[in-house]
BABA-706624 format. One record per residue (C-alpha): residue number from 0; residue in three letters; z, y, x. Coordinates in Angstrom, 3 decimals, always signed. Each point is the difference from the previous one (the first is absolute). Layout:
N
+-----+---------+----------+----------+----------+
! num ! residuo !        w !        v !        u !
+-----+---------+----------+----------+----------+
! NUM !     ala !        Z !        Y !        X !
...
+-----+---------+----------+----------+----------+
//
This chain:
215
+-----+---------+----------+----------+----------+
! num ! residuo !        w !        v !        u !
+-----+---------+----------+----------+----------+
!   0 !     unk !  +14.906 !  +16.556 !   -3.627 !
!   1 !     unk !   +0.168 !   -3.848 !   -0.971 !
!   2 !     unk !   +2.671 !   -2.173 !   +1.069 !
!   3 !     unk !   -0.921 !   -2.346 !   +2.886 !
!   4 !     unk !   +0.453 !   -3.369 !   -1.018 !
!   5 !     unk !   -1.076 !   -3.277 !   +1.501 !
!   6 !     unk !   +1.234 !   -3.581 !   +1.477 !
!   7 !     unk !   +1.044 !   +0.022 !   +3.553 !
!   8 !     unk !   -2.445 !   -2.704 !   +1.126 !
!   9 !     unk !   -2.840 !   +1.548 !   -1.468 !
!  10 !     unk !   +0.982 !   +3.381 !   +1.981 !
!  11 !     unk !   +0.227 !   -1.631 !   +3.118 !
!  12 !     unk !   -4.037 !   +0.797 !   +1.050 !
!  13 !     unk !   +0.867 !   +3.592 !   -1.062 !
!  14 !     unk !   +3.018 !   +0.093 !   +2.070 !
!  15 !     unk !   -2.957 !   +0.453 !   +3.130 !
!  16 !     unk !   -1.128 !   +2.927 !   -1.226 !
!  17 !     unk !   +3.341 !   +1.801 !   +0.713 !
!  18 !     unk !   +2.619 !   -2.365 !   +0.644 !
!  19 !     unk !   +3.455 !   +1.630 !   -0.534 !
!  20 !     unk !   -1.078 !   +2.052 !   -2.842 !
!  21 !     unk !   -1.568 !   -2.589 !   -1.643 !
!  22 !     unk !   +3.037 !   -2.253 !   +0.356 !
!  23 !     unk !   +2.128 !   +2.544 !   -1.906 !
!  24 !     unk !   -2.593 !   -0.624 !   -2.617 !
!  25 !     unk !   +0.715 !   -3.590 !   +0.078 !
!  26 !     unk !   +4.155 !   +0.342 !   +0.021 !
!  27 !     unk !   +0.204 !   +2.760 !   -2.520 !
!  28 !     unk !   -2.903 !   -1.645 !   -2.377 !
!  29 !     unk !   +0.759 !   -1.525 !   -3.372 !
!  30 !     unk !   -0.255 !   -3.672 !   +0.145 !
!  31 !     unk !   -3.191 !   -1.620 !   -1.794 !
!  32 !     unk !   +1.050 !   -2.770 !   -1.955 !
!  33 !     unk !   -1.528 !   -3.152 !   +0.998 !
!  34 !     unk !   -2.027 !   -0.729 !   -3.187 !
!  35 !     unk !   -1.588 !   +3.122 !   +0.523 !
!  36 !     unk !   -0.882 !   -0.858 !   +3.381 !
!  37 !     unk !   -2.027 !   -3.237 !   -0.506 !
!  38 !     unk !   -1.939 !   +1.634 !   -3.114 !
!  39 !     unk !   -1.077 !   +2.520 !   +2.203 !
!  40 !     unk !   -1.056 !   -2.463 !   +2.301 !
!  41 !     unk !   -2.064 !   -1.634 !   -2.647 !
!  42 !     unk !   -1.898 !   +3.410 !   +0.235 !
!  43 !     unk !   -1.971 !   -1.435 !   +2.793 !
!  44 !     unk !   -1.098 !   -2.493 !   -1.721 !
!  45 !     unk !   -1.224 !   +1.166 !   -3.035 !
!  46 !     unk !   -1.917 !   +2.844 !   +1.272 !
!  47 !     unk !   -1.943 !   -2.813 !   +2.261 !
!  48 !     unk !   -0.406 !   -1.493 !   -3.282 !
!  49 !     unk !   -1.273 !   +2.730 !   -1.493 !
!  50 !     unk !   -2.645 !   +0.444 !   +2.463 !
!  51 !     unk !   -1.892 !   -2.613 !   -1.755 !
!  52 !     unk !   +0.119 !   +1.765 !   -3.646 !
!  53 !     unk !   +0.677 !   +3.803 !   +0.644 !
!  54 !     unk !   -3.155 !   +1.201 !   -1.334 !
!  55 !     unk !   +0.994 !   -1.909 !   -3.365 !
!  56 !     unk !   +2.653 !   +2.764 !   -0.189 !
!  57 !     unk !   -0.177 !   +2.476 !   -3.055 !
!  58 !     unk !   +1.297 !   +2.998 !   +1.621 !
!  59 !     unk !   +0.337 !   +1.377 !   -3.550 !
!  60 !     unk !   +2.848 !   -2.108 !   -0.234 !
!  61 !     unk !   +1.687 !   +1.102 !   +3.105 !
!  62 !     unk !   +2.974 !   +2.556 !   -1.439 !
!  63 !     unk !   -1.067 !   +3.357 !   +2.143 !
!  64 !     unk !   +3.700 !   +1.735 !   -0.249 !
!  65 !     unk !   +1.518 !   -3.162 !   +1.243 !
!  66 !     unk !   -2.280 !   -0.032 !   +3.068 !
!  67 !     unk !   +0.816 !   +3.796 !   +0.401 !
!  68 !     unk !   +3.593 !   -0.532 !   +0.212 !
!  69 !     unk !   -0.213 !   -2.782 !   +2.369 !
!  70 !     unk !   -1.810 !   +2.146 !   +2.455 !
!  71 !     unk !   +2.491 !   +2.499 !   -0.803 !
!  72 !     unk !   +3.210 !   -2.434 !   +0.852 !
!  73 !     unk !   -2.315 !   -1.448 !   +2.906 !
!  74 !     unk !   -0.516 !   +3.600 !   +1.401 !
!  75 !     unk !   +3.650 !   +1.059 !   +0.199 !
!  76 !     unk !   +0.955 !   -3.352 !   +1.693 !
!  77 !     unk !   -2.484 !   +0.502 !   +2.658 !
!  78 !     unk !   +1.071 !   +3.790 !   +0.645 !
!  79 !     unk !   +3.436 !   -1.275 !   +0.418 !
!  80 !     unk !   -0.946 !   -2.042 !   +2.550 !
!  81 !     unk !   -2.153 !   +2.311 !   +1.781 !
!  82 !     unk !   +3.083 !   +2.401 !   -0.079 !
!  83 !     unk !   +2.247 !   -2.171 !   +1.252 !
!  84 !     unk !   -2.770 !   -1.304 !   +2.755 !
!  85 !     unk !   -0.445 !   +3.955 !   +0.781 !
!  86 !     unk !   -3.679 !   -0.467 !   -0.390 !
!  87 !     unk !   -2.676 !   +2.148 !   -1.569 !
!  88 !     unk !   -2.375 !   -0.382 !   -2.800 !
!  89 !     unk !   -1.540 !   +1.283 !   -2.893 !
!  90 !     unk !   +0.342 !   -2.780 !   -3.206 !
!  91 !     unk !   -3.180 !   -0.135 !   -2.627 !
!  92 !     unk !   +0.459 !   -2.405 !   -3.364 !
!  93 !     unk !   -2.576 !   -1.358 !   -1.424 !
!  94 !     unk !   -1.210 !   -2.680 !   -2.599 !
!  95 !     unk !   -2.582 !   -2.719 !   +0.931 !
!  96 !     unk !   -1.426 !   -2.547 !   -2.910 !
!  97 !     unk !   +3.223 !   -0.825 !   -0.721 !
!  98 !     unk !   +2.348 !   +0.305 !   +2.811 !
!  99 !     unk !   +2.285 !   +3.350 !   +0.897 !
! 100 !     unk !   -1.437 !   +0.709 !   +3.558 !
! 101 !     unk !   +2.217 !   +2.080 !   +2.393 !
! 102 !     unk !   -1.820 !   +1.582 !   +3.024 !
! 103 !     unk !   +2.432 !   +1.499 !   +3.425 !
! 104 !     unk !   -2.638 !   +2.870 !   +1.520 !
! 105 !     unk !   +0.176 !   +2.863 !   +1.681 !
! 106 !     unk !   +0.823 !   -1.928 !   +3.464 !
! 107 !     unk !   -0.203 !   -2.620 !   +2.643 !
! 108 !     unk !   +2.464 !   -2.117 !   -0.942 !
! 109 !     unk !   -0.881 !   -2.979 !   +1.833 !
! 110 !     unk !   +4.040 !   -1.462 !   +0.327 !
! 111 !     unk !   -0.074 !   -0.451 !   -4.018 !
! 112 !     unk !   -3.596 !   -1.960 !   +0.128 !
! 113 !     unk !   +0.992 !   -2.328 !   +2.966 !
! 114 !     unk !   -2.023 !   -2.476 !   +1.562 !
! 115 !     unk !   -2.932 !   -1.637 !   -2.183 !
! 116 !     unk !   +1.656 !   +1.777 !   -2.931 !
! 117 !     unk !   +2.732 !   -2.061 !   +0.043 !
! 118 !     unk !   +3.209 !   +3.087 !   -0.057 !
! 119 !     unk !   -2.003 !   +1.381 !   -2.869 !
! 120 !     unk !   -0.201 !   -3.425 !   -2.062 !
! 121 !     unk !   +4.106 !   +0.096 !   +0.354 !
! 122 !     unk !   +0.269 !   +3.453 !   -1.115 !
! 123 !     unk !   -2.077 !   -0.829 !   -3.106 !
! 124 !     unk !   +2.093 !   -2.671 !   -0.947 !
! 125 !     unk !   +3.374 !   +2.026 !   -0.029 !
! 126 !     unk !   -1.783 !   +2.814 !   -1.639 !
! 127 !     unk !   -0.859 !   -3.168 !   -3.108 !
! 128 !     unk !   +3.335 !   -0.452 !   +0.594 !
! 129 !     unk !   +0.825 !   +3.193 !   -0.767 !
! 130 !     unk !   -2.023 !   +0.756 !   -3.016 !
! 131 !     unk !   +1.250 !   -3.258 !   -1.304 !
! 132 !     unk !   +3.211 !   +0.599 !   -0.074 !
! 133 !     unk !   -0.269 !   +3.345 !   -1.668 !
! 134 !     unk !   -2.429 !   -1.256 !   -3.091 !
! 135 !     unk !   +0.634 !   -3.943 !   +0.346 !
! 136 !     unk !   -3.614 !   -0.453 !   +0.144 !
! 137 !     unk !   -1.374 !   -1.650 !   +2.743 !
! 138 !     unk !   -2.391 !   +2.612 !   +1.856 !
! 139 !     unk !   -3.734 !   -0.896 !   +1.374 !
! 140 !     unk !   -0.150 !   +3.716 !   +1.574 !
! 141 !     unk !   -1.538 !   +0.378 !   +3.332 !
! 142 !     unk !   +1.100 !   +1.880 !   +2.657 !
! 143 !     unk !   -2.197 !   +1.882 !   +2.986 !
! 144 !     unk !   +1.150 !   +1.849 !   +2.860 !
! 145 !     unk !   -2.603 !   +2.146 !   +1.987 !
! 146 !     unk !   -3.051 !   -1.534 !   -1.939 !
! 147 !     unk !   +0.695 !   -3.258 !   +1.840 !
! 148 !     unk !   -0.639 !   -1.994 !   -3.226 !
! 149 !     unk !   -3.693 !   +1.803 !   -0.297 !
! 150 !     unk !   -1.039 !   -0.322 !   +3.406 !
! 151 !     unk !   +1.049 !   -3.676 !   -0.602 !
! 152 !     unk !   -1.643 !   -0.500 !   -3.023 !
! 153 !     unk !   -3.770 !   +0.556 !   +1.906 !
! 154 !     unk !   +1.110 !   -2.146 !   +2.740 !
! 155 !     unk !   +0.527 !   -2.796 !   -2.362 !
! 156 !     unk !   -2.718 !   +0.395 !   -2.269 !
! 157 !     unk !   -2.642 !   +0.266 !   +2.997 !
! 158 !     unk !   +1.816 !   -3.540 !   +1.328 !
! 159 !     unk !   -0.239 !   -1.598 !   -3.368 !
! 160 !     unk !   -3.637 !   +1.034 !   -0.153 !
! 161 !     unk !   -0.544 !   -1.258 !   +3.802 !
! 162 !     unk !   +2.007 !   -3.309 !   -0.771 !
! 163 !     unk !   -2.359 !   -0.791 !   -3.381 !
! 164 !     unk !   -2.963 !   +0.872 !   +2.007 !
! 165 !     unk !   +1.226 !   -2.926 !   +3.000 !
! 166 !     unk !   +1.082 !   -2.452 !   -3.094 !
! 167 !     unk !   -3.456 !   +0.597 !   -2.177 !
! 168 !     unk !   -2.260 !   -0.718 !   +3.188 !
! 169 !     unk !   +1.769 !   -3.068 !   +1.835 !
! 170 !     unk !   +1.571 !   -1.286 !   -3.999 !
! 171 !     unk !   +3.053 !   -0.533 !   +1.899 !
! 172 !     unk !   +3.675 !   +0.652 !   -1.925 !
! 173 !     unk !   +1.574 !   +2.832 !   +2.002 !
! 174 !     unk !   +3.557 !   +0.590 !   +0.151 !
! 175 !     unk !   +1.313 !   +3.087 !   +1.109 !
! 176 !     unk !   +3.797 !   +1.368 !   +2.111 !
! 177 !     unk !   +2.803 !   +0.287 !   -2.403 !
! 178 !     unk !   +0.555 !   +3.045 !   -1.619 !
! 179 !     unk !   +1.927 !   +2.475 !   -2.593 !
! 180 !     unk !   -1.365 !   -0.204 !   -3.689 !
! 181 !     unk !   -1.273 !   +3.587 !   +0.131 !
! 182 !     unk !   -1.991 !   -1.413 !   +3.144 !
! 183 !     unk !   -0.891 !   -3.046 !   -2.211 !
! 184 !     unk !   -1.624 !   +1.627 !   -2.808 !
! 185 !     unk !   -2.359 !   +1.979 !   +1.819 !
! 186 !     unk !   -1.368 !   -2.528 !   +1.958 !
! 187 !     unk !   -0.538 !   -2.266 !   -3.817 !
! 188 !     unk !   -1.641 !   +3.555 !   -1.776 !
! 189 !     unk !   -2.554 !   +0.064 !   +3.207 !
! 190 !     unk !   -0.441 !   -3.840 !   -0.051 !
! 191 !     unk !   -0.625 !   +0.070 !   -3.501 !
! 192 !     unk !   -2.409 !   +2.761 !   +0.441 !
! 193 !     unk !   -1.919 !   -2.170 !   +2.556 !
! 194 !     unk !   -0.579 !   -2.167 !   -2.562 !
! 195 !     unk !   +2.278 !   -2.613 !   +1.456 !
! 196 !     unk !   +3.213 !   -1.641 !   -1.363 !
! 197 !     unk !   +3.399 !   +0.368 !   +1.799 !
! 198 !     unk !   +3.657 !   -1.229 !   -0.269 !
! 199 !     unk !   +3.405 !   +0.490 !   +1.416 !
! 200 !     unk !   +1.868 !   -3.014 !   +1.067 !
! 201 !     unk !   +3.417 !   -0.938 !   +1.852 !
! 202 !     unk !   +3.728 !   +1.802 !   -0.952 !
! 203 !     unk !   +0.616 !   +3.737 !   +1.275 !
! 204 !     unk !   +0.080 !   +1.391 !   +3.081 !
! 205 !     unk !   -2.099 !   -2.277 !   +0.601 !
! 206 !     unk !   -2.714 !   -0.033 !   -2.670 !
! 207 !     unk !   -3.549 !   +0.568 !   +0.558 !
! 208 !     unk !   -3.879 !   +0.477 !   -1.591 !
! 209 !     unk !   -1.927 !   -3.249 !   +0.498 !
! 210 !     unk !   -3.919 !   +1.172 !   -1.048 !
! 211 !     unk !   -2.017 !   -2.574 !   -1.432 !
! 212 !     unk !   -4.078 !   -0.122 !   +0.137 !
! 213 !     unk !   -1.928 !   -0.363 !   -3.351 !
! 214 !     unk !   +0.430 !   -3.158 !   -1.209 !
+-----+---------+----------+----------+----------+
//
């Protein structure tokens, strides 16, 4: 069982979920120093970043065993939280290109995904947390609960195909509601698919796709 660990501020979304458990969480939790809060924040921001130029990525060089353990360290935090939540739910690891990918199955576990995905977006970031304070690595694993991230994915990718469709037939610039990096890059891969050139623009939480027509 992993030790839960996280920053109160960043528990407070989870605290909905099941409120006086999860505020023992926060009172009895190792503090996160502050540098290691803002360079997981920076997380964000690269992985929008990386949107751009993650198909330039040699997943040869990607070190398997260290993408093991992180699902490893990510997949005891998260059963300590389900424990402590008294919630079901199975917990599958998996690697991705070159991200650890943990996956919460087995049940309906709607009060970890939260509204718009928002509750599960917090609970990835203290499971990075997490995995970075055990390896001092900074962690780009993902985190899905009930296959929300999959169902997501198609919604996305058919909007980024609808939205380069609109853009390609009235050559109007497009710009799109803000949303999470994960949301981000699937909406660029479909653009980009389209044939069409997109970009993300303003600071997080509010930073969105803006889709270009063919110049």
């Amino acid at each position: 069982m992993g030790t839960v660990v996280g920053p109160g501020d960043a528990v407070a979304p989870v605290v909905r979920l099941e409120e006086q458990e999860l505020n023992d969480v926060a009172d009895s939790a190792d503090v996160v120093d502050d540098e290691l809060v803002e360079e997981d924040d920076e997380l964000a921001e690269e992985d929008d970043e990386l949107a751009d130029d993650e198909d330039d990525i040699d997943d040869d060089d990607v070190d398997l065993s260290t993408l093991e353990e992180e699902g490893e360290i990510a997949a005891d935090y998260i059963e300590g939280l389900l424990d402590i939540a008294d919630l079901d739910g199975d917990i599958d690891m998996d690697v991705e290109g070159d991200r650890a990918v943990v996956s919460v199955v087995g049940a309906t576990l709607d009060e970890l995904v939260g509204d718009d995905g928002e509750v599960l977006e917090a609970l990835q970031e203290l499971t990075r947390l997490a995995v970075h304070r055990k390896t001092g690595v900074r962690a780009r694993l993902m985190l899905d609960v009930g296959g929300f991230r999959a169902r997501r994915r198609a919604e996305l990718a058919e909007l980024g195909r609808s939205v380069a469709a609109e853009v390609e037939r009235t050559g109007e610039p497009k710009k799109l509601r803000a949303m999470s990096p994960f949301e981000r890059k699937i909406i660029h891969d479909a653009v980009a698919l389209a044939g069409l050139r997109s970009e993300s623009e303003g600071e997080e939480p509010n930073r969105r796709v803006v889709v270009f027509p063919v110049s």
